[in-house]
C-alpha positions in Angstrom: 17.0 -6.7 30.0 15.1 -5.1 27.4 12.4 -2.9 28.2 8.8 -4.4 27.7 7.9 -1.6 25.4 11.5 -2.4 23.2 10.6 -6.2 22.3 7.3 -5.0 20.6 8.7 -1.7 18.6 9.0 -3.6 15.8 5.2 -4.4 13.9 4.3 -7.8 13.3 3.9 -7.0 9.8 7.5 -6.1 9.6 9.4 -8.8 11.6 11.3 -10.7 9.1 12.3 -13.9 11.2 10.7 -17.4 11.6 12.6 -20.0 13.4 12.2 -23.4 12.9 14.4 -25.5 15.6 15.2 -28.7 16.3 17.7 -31.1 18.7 18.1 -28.2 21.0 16.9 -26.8 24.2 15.4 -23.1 24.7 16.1 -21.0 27.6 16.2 -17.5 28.7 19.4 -16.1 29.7 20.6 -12.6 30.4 17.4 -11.3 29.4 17.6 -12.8 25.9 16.1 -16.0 24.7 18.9 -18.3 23.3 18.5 -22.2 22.1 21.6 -24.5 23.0 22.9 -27.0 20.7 24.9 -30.1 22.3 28.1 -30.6 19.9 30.5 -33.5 20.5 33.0 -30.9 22.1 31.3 -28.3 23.3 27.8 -26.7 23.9 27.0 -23.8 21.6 24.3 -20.9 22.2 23.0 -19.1 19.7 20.7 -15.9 20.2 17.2 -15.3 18.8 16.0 -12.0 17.8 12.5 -11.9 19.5 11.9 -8.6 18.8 12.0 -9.1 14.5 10.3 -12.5 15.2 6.9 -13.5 14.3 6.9 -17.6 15.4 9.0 -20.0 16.0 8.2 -24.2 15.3 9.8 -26.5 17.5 10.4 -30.0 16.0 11.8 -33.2 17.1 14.0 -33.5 20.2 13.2 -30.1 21.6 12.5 -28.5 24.5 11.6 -24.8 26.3 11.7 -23.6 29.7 8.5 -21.3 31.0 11.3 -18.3 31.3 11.8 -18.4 27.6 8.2 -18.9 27.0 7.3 -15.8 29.4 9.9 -13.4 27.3 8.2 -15.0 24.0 5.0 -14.0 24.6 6.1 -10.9 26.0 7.5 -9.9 22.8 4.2 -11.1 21.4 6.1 -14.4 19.2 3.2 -17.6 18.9 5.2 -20.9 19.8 4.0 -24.2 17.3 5.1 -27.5 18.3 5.7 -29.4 15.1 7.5 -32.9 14.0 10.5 -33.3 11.6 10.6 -30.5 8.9 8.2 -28.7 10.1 5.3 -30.8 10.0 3.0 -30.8 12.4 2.6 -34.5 14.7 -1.3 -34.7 14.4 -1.0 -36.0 10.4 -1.8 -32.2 9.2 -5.0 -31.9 10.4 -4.7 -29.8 13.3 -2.0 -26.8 13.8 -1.4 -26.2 17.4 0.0 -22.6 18.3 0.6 -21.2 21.7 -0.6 -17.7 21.5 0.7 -14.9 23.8 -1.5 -13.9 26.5 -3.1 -10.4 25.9 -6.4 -8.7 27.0 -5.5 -5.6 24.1 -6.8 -7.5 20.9 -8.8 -5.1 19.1 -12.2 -5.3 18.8 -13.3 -3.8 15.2 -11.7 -6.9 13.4 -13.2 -9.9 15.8 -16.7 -7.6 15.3 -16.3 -6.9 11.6 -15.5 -11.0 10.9 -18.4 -11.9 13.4 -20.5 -9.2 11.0 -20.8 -11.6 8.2 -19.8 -15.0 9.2 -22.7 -16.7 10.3 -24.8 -15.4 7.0 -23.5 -18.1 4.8 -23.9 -16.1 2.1 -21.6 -13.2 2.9 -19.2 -15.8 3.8 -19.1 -17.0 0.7 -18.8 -14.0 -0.9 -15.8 -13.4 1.4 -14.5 -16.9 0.6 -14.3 -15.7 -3.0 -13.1 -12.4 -2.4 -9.9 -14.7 -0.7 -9.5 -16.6 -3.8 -9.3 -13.2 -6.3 -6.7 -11.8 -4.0 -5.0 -15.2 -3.9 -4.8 -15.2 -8.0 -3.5 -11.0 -7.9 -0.8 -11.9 -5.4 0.4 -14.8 -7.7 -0.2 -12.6 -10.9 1.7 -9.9 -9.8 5.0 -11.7 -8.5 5.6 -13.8 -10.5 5.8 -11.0 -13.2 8.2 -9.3 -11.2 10.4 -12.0 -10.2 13.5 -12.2 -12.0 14.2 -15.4 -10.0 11.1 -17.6 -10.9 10.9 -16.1 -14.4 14.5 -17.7 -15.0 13.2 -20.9 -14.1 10.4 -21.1 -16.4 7.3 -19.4 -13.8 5.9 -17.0 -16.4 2.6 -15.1 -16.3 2.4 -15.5 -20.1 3.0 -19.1 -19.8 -0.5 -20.5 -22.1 -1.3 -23.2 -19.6 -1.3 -21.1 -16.7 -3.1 -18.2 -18.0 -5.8 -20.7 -19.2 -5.7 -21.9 -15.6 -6.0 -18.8 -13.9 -8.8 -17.6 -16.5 -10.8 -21.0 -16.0 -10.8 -20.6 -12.4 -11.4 -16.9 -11.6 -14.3 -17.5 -13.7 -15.4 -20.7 -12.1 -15.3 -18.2 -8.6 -17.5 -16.2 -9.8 -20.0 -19.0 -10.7 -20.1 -20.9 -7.3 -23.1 -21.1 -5.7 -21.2 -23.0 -2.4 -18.3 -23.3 -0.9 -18.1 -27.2 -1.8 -17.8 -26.4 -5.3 -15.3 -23.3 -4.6 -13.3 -25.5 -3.2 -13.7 -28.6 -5.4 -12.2 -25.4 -8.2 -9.7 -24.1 -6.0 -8.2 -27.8 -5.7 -8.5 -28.2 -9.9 -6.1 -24.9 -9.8 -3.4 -26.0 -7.5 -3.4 -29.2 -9.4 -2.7 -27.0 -12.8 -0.1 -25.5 -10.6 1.5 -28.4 -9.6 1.5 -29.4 -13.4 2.9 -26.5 -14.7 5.7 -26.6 -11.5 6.6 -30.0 -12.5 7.1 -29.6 -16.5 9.5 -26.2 -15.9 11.7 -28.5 -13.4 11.7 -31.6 -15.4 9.8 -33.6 -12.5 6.8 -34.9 -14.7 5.8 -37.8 -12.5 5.4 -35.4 -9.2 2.1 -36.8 -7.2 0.8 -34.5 -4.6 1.5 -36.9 -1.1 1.7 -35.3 2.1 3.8 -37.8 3.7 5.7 -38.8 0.7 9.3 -38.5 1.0 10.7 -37.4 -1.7 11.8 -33.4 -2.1 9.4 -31.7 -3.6 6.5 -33.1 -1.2 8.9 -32.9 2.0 9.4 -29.0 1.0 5.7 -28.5 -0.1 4.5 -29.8 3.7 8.0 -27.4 5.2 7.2 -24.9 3.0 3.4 -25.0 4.0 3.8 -24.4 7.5 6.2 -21.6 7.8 3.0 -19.8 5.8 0.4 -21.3 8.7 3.1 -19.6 10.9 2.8 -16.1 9.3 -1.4 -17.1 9.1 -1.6 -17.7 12.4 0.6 -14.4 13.7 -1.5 -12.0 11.6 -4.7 -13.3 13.0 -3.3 -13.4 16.3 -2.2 -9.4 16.3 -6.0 -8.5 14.5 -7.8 -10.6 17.6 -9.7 -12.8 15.0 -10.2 -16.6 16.4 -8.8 -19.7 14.1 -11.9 -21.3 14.2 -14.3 -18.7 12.0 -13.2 -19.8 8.7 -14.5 -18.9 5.4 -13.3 -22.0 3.5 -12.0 -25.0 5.0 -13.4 -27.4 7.5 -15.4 -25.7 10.3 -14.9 -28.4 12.5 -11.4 -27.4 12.8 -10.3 -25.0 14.8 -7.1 -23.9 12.9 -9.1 -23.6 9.3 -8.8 -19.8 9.2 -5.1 -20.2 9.1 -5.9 -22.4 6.1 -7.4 -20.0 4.5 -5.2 -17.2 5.1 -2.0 -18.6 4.1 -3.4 -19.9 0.9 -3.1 -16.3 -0.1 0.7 -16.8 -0.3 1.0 -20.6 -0.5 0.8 -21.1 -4.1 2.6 -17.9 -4.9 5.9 -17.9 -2.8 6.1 -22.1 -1.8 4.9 -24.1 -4.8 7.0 -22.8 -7.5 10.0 -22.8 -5.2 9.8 -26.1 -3.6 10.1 -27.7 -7.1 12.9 -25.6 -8.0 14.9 -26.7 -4.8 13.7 -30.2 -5.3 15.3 -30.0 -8.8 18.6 -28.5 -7.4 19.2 -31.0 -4.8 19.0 -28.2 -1.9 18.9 -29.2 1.9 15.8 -28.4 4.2 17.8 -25.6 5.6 18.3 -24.0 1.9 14.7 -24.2 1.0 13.5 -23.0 4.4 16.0 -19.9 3.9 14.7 -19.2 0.1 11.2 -19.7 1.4 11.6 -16.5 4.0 13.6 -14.8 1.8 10.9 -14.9 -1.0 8.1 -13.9 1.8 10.6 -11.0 3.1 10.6 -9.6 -0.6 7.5 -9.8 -1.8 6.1 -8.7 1.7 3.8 -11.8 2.1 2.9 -10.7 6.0 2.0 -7.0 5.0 -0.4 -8.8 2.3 -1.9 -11.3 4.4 -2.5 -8.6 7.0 -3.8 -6.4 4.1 -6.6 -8.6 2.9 -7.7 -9.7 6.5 -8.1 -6.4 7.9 -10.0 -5.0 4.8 -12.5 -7.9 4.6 -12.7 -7.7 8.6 -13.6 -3.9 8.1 -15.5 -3.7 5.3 -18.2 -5.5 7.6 -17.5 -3.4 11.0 -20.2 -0.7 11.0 -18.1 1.6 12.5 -15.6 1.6 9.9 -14.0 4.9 8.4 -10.8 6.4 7.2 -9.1 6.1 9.8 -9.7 2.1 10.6 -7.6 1.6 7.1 -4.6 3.2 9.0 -2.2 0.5 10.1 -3.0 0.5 13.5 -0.6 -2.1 14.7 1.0 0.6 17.7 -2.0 0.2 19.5 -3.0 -3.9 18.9 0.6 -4.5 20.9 
């Protein structure tokens, strides 16, 4: 069996796997967590690397012994129980995670987020601090990749420059986080626009429980993101429930927030383009972590957390900006 220290030499913000299972049974075996599939002749294992994992989503028709939940959380993985595709049961309102138990969390970044967030005004400037980032990250890959700009995703494209303009503006102007919101909604409309005109879908209508492609691999797509949302603020100790945007009745809204850093960037243009190719789930899941892999969406998200988080911590110098990551695990 691997050594505790082993499963965690890898850094959250490096692990390159999410696992999203379904029809199958997880177990621990040999000191390595495997999930078995029933064929009609034969059972099959097949391994998963906990180590270079950040989550794993268990759909329909699956189930998990407390061994294999003991090695996951050793290796520091968050477990999410989700329906078919991905999407969670509880109509996508609620993400449930199991978290690894740990009493090393840090402290600066729980400290630095409780430093602004009950001054609604700092958390609004925070809130618009997400949305800039969120516009950079989508600014600067998609006028890199060679993929997207093949399929029409262009950062010279008229209508989305106007778009992105409009609503950086419009951040600056809002007084509340009603109306930032009420904008940031406008934008991903735009989006969805400009997504559907490039892939020849023109009568696409946002649904989340519509079932045709490009919703079903909108919602998939969605929740691998909430995955890698809900692992960063798991390794930076920060609680689902402070968020700076969405519903603070919910307890999951900071995972919101977070992974719309990424979401409109790395799923939207891509769930369209799979739509329009007739790919399967499995081939739209695989581009979707192969697109955050490459454009190193987890190093970002954990990039723009940690720097709003310590900004705010009073004890904040040089060397807080140094990944710190050996000592959170």
């Amino acid at each position: 069996m691997e050594a505790l220290t082993d499963l965690k030499a890898i850094l959250h913000s490096k692990r390159a796997n999410i696992f999203y299972l379904e029809k199958c049974r997880v177990m621990q075996k040999s000191g390595r967590v495997l999930y078995l599939t029933e064929e009609k002749v034969e059972k099959q294992y097949w391994n998963i690397p906990i180590a270079n994992t950040t989550c794993i989503l268990l759909g329909t028709g699956t189930s998990i012994t407390q061994a294999a939940v003991r090695m996951l959380a050793s290796a520091g993985v968050l477990i999410g129980f989700s329906g078919t595709g991905g999407t969670p049961l509880i109509a996508a309102n609620e993400i449930e995670w199991l978290s690894p138990q740990s009493e090393y969390r840090p402290t600066e970044y729980v400290q630095g987020w409780m430093a602004f967030w009950f001054d609604e005004a700092k958390r609004l400037q925070v809130a618009k601090q997400f949305q800039q980032r969120r516009i950079e990250y989508l600014q600067s890959v998609w006028s890199h990749d060679r993929d997207l700009q093949n399929e029409g995703f262009h950062t010279d494209d008229q209508d989305l420059q106007r778009a992105l303009a409009s609503f950086s503006l419009q951040i600056e102007q809002s007084t509340d986080v009603t109306k930032l919101l009420l904008m940031e909604a406008q934008l991903t409309k735009s989006l969805y626009k400009i997504a559907a005109n490039n892939t020849r879908q023109k009568d696409f209508v946002r649904q989340h429980d519509s079932v045709d492609a490009a919703n079903a691999f909108l919602n998939h797509g969605n929740y691998l993101a909430y995955g890698l949302a809900a692992t960063t603020l798991w390794v930076l100790g920060i609680p689902h429930g402070f968020a700076v945007m969405h519903g603070k009745t919910r307890r999951g809204a900071l995972v919101f927030d977070v992974a719309d850093l990424i979401k409109d960037t790395l799923v939207l243009p891509w769930a369209f383009i799979c739509a329009k190719e007739g790919a399967t789930e499995q081939e739209f899941r695989q581009q979707c972590l192969q697109n955050f892999t490459q454009h190193k969406a987890l190093d970002f998200m954990f990039d723009q957390v940690k720097a709003i988080a310590l900004q705010h911590h009073e004890t904040y110098h040089l060397k807080a900006s140094i990944n710190n990551e050996q000592e959170i695990v």
